[in-house]
N, C-alpha and C positions, 0 to 999 in steps of 0.2 A: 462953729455950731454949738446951739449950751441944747439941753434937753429941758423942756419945762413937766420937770417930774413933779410925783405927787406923794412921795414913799420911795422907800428904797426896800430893794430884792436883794438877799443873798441864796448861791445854790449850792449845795453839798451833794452828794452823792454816796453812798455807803453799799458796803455789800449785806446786809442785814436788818431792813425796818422796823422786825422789832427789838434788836438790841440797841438802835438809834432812838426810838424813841423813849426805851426807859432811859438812858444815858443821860437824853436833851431835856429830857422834861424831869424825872426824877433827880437824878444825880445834878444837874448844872441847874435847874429849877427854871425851864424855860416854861412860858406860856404854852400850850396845847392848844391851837386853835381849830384844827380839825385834821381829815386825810383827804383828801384830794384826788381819786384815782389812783390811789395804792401812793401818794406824796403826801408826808406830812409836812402839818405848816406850821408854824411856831413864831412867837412873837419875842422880840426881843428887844424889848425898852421902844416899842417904834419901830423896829424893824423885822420884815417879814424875811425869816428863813425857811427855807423849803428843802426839804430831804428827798431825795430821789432813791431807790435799789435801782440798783445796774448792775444788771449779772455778770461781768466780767471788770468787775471795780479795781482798779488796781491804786490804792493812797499815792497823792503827791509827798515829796520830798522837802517842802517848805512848811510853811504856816500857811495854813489856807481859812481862819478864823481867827479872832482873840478879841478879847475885852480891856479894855482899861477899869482896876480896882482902884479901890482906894487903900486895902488892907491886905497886900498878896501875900502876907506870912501866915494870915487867919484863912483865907481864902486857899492858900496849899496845904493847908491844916486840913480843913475838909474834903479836898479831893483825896489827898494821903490815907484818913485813915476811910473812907468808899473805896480804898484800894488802887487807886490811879497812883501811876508810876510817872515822876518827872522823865522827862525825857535831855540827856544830857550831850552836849554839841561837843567835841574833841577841843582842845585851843581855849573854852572859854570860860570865865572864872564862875563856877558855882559855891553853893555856900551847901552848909548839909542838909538842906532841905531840899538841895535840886533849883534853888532860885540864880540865877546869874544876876551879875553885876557889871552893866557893863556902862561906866563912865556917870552911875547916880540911874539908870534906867534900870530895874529891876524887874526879868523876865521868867516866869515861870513858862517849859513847853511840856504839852503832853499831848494824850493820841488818846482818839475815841476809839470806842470798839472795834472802828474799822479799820486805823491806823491815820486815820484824818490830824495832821499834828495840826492843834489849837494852840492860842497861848493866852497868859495872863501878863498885863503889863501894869506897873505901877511906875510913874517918874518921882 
């Protein structure tokens, strides 16, 4: 079966819509497209992300978003000094900024205000 889509949807879910939406729009610079019945929608390069509150939100334990950069040392620059904390995996080589190195793949991971780990990937 193939899907003959038109766009693609991502879905996040957070415990707080408005500390998500400064986060997504101010802090990471996403598009503001509008709110949707208490869901914001955000565009990102072409791709529509939609934010949900769910009262009983509890964050996954994986990467559940990320970007590929082109500059992740200038790019963790700016999250660092807005205050975002790398987030660091036990076992895996980071450097002092919190960026891992893993075989020439260079990953930064961090958490939106809800605990949602995102990342940045540069090869």
């Amino acid at each position: 079966m193939s899907v003959n889509s038109t766009g693609h949807l991502v879905f996040l879910a957070v415990d707080d819509i408005d500390k998500a939406r400064a986060f997504y729009e101010e802090l990471l610079g996403l598009r503001f497209i509008g709110d949707e019945m208490g869901t914001l929608l955000f565009d990102m390069d072409g791709t529509a992300l939609r934010i949900s509150p769910l009262e009983d939100f509890k964050p996954q334990t994986f990467t559940v978003l990320g970007w590929n950069v082109a500059d992740i040392t200038a790019e963790t620059a700016k999250l660092k000094a807005a205050g975002v904390e790398p987030i660091r995996y036990p076992g895996m080589p980071f450097d002092d900024d919190g960026i891992a190195n893993l075989g020439g793949l260079r990953i930064l991971w961090f958490a939106d205000p809800a605990g949602n780990v995102l990342s940045l990937t540069q090869a």
